[in-house]
ZAMARGU-4260 file (C-alpha; in steps of 0.2 Angstrom, whole numbers, plus 5000, padded with zeros to 4 digits):
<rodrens>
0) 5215/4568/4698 | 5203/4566/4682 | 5190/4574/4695 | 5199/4590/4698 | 5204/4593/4682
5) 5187/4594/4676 | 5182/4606/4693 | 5195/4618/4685 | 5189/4617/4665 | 5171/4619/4673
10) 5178/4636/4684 | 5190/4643/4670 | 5172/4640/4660 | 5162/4652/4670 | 5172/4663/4672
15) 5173/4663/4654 | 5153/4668/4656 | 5157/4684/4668 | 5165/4689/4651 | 5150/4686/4639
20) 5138/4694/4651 | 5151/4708/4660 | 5154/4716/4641 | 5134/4715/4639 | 5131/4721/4655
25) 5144/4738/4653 | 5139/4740/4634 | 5119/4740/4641 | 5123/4754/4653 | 5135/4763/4643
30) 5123/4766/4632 | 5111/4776/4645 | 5127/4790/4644 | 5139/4788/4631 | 5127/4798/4620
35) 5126/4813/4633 | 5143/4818/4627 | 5137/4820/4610 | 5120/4826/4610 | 5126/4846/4606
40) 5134/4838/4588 | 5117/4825/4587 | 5108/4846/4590 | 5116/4854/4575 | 5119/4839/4562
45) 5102/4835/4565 | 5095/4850/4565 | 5085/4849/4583 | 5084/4857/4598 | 5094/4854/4611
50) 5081/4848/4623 | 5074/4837/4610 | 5090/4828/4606 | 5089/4822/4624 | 5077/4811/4621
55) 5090/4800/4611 | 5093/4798/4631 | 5080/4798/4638 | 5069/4786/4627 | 5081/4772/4629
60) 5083/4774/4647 | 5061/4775/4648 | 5058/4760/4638 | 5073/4749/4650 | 5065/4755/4665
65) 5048/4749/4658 | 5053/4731/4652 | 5067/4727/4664 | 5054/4719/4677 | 5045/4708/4661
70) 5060/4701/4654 | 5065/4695/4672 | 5048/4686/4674 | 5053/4680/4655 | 5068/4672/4662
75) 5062/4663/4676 | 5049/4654/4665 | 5058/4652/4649 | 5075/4652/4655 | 5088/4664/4658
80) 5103/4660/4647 | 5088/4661/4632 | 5082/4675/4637 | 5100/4684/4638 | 5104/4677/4622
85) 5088/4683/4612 | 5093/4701/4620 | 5113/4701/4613 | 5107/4697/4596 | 5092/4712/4599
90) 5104/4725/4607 | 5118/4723/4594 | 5103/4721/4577 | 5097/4739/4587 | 5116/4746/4588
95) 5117/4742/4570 | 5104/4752/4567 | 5107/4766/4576 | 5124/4768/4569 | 5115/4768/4552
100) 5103/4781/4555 | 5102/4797/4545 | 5088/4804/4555 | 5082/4809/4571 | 5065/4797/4569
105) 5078/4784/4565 | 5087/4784/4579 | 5074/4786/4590 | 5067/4768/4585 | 5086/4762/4583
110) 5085/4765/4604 | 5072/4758/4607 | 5078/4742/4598 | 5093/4744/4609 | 5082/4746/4625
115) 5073/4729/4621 | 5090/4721/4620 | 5099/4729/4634 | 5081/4725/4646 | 5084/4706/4640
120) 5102/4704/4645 | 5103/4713/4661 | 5087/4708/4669 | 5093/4690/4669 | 5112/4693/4671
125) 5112/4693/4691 | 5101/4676/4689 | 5112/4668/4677 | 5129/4671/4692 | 5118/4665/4702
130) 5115/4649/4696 | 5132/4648/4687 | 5142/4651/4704 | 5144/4643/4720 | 5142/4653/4736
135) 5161/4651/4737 | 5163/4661/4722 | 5148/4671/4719 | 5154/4685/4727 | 5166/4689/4718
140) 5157/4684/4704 | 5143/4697/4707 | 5156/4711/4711 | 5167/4710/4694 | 5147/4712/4687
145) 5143/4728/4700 | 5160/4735/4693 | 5157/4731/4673 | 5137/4740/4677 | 5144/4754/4687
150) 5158/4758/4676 | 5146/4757/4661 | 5136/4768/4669 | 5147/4784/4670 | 5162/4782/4659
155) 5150/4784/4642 | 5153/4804/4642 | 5171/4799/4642 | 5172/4784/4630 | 5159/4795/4619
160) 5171/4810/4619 | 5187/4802/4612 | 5177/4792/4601 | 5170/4809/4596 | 5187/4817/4593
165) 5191/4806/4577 | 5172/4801/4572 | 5157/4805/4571 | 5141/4802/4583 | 5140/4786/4572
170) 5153/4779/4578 | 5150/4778/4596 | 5136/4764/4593 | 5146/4757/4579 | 5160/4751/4591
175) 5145/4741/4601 | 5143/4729/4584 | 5160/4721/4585 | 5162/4719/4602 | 5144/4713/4604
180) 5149/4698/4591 | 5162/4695/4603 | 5152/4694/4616 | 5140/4684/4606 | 5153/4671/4601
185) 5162/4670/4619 | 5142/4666/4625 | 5138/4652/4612 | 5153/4640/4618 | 5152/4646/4639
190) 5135/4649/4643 | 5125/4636/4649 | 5118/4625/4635 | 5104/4615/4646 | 5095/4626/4660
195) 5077/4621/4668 | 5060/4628/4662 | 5050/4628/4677 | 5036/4638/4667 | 5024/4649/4674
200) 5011/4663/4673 | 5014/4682/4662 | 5007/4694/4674 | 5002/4706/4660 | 4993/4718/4670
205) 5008/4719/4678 | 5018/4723/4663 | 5004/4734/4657 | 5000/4746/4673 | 5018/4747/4678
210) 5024/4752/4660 | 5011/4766/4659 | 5018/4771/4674 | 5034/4774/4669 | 5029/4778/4649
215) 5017/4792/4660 | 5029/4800/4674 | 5044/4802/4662 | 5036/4805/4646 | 5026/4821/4655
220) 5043/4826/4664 | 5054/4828/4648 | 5037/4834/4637 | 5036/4846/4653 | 5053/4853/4648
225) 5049/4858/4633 | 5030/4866/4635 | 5027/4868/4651 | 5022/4856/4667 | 5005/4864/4668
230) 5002/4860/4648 | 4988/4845/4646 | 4999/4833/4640 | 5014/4832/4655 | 4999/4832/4666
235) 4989/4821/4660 | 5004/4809/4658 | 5008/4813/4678 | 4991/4807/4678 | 4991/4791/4671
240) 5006/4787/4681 | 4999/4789/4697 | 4983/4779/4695 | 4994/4766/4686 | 5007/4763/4700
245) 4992/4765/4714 | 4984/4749/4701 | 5001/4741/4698 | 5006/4740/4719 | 4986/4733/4721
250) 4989/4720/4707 | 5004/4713/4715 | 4997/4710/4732 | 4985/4697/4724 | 4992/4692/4707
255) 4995/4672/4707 | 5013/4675/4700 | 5016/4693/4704 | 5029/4702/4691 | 5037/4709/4709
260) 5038/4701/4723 | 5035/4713/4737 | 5036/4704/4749 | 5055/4707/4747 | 5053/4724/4756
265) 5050/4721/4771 | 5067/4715/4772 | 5073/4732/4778 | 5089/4729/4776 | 5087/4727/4758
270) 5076/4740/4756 | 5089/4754/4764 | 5101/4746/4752 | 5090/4748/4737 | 5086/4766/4744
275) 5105/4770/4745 | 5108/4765/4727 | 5094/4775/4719 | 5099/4789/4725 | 5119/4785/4723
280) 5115/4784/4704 | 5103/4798/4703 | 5118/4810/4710 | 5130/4801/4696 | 5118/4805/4684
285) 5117/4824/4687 | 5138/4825/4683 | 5135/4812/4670 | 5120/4823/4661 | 5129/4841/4666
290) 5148/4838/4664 | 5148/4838/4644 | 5135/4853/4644 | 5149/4863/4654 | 5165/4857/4646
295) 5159/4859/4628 | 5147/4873/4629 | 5152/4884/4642 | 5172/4882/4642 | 5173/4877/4626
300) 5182/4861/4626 | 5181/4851/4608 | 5173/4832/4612 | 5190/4826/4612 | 5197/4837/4628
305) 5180/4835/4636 | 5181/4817/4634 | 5201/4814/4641 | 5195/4826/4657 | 5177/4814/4659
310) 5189/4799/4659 | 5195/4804/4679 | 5177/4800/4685 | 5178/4780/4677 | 5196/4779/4680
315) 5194/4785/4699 | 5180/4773/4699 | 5189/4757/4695 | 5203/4760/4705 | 5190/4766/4723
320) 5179/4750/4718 | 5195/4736/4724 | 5200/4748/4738 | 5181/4747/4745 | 5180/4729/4744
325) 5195/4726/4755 | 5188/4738/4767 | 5175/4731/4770 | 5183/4712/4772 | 5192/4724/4787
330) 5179/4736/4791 | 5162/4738/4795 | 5152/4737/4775 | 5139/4751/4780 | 5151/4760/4787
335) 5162/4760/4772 | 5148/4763/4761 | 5144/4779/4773 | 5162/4785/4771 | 5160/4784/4751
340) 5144/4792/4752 | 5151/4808/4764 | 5164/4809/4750 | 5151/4812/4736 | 5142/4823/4746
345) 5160/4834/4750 | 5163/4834/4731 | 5142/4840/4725 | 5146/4856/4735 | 5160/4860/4730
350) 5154/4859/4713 | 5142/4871/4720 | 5155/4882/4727 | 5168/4881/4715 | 5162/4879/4697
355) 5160/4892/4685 | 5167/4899/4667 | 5185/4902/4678 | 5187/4889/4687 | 5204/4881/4687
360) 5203/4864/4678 | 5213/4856/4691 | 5201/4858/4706 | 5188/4852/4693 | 5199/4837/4692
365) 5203/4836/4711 | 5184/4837/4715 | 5180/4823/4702 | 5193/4811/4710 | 5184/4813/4728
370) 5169/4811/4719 | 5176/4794/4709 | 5183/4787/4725 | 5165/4791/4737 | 5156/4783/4722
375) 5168/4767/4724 | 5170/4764/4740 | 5150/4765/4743 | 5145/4753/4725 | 5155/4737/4731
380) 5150/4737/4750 | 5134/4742/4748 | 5128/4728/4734 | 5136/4715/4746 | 5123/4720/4759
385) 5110/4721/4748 | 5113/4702/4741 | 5118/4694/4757 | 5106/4701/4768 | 5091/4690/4755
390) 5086/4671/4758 | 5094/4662/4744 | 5078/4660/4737 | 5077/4678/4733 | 5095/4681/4726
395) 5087/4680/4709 | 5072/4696/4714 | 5085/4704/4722 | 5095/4704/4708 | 5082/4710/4696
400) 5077/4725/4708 | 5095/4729/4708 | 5096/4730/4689 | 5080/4739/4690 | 5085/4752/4706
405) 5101/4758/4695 | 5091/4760/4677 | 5078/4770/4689 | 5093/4781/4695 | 5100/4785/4680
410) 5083/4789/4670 | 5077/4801/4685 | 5094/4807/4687 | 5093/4812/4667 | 5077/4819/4671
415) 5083/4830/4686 | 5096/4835/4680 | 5090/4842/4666 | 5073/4848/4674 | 5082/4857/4687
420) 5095/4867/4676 | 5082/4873/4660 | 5070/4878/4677 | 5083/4886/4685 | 5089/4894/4670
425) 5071/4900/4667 | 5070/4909/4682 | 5086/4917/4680 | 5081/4923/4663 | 5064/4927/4667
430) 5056/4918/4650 | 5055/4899/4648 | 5073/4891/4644 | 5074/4872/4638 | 5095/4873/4629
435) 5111/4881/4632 | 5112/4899/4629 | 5127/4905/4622 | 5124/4924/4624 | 5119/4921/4643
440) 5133/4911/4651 | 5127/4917/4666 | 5112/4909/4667 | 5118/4892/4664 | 5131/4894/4678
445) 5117/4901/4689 | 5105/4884/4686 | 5123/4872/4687 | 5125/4879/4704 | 5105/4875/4708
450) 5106/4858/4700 | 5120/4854/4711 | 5113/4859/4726 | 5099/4846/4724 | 5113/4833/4720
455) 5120/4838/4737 | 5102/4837/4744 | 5099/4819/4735 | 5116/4812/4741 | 5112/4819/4760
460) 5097/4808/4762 | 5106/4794/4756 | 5117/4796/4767 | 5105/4795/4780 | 5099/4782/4772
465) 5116/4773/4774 | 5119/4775/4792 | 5101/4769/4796 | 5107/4753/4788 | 5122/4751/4798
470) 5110/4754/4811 | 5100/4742/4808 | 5114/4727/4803 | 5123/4733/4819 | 5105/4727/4827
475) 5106/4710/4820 | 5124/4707/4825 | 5119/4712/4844 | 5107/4699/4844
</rodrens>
């Protein structure tokens, strides 16, 4: 009896975990968008241009990306529970910060603190449900995490605009303080207090060649936006990340104690699955990035409005994410994750079709709800493939790689996004256009139309993408 009773303290316990590192896990990707919603009033209070207030966006998304890799290595050798810990207490020192800014140089470093936090917790947050659940319940485990990631990732335009519509820009990392002490608290008493230390080697070439690369190919994209592509600095940036992922890729072949194991590739599987989500986020990212653009500037909604109408993305999201899981108990998972993925693609062209200065706000509704339920009935199937289809040896890789597939998404979707519409708008115009003009309303429409059309192109191929893996996993169950 005495035995059960303490099978149950130790379950309620880790579940008790999920919530230390779910609310860390939605506050680290909420950060990548919530700001989006609120980059036009950062524009004007700060006195900056409109593309150059992006890189409150874009720098915190870079500088993840870049470290996400490194702080998973970090975990493995000096344990993960420390590792998410020092991260908490970073990202919440770096909200603090940011909240506390009064200029635009502030806030810039206020996000990278944030970034070296967010990288800490959620490159060891699958790694930490691993070792804390059985295979019973890790499942589960690892899909109420999916959920707290995706939703983080695409409900900050929302959360940002009604936060917006009775504060300032301030406010939205000032509500990350409290709840990260929360967090913090609910961590010290529930998180494992004794892990292993198995030690190990820093591969800092590999830290070194793969952060150029990244540093390089986003810093020349969104530099690119604002002088040119062909200017010397973009280009010599799109050099540097060539050579250093060419360098990076060769490192890992041979390194003693690679920072990626690449080995995890040839899993095909796996690598359709990864594929699938990049892209998946990519798309998200081009509504995430354009919506508040459209709503605020070009109709002329306040943050408030924009916010309550940004909420049916998240809010479709949570309700699609439970509907696909039971799916895909009943169905085929792939082909679930194919259904949900038709669905975006149905929902990018009619944005391309339908969206413009008179367009009813219902359809825009009804089009984000198809979009909300493809996006959840493709996330919850499709990461089940991706960590079930691994040796359990590599649930912690894989996990990592997930981490770093979505944060990948999002920063190129942020760069697409807003790569394609300022080029699309520079054509229309004939001149070079990096922000909104509000005498040419025209133009704008005219580069949302383009930009959407290369989210309908993206979310295509990743539906390809898809049905090869059910192609593929159909295979396996033949034999």
């Amino acid at each position: 009896m005495m035995q059960k009773q303490a099978v149950n303290v130790a379950a309620t316990n880790n579940w008790w975990v999920l919530v230390a590192i779910g609310i860390f896990a939605f506050m680290s990707n909420l950060d990548a968008s919530i700001v989006n919603i609120a980059i036009p009033v950062m524009s004007r209070q700060l006195q900056i241009p409109l593309n150059q207030a992006e890189w409150v966006v874009s720098l915190y998304l870079i500088f993840m990306c870049a470290l996400l890799l490194f702080f998973g290595r970090l975990g493995d050798m000096y344990g993960k529970v420390r590792i998410f810990r020092i991260g908490t207490s970073i990202f919440v020192l770096g909200s603090l910060l940011a909240a506390l800014s009064g200029s635009f140089w502030m806030l810039l470093a206020s996000r990278i603190v944030q970034a070296f936090g967010g990288a800490l917790t959620l490159s060891n947050t699958y790694g930490i449900v691993t070792g804390t659940f059985d295979i019973t319940r890790r499942g589960r485990a690892m899909g109420f995490v999916g959920t707290f990631v995706a939703l983080g990732s695409v409900a900050g335009p929302a959360l940002g605009g009604l936060i917006l519509a009775t504060g300032t820009w301030h406010d939205i990392f000032w509500i990350n303080v409290p709840i990260g002490l929360f967090a913090i608290i609910v961590g010290a008493f529930a998180l494992p207090k004794v892990e292993p230390r198995p030690g190990g080697i820093i591969d800092w070439w590999g830290l070194t060649t793969w952060s150029i690369f990244i540093i390089g190919l986003f810093g020349g994209v969104f530099i690119g936006q604002q002088i040119g592509f062909t200017a010397l600095v973009p280009l010599i940036g799109f050099v540097l990340a060539l050579v250093s992922l060419a360098g990076f890729l060769l490192l890992q072949r041979h390194a003693k104690a690679p920072m990626m194991s690449l080995h995890i590739f040839t899993n095909r599987p796996f690598s359709l699955g990864v594929g699938a989500a990049v892209l998946i986020f990519l798309s998200n990212f081009f509504s995430v990035v354009l919506m508040p653009f459209y709503l605020e500037n070009a109709r002329g909604f306040t943050p408030g409005q924009a916010g309550i109408l940004l909420m049916v993305f998240p809010i479709t999201l949570v309700i699609a994410g439970p509907i696909g899981g039971l799916l895909a108990d009943k169905l085929s998972q792939a082909s679930v994750a194919s259904s949900g993925l038709a669905l975006i693609a149905l929902s990018q062209f009619a944005f391309v079709l339908l969206l413009n200065g008179t367009t009813p706000i219902w359809q825009y509704v009804v089009i984000t709800i198809v979009m909300g339920l493809g996006t959840g009935l493709f996330q919850s199937p499709n990461g089940d493939i991706v960590m079930s289809v691994v040796d359990k040896s590599e649930l912690g890789i894989a996990g990592s790689i997930n981490s770093l597939a979505r944060n990948l998404g999002m920063v190129t979707g942020t760069a697409a996004a807003t790569t394609t519409l300022f080029a699309a708008m520079s054509h229309y115009m004939g001149v070079h256009i990096a922000t909104y003009l509000p005498a040419h309303p025209d133009a704008f429409y005219y580069g949302l139309r383009v930009s959407f059309m290369v989210s309908f192109v993206m979310i295509l191929f990743a539906l390809f993408t898809s049905l090869q893996l059910a192609h593929v996993l159909h295979g396996r169950q033949l034999k």
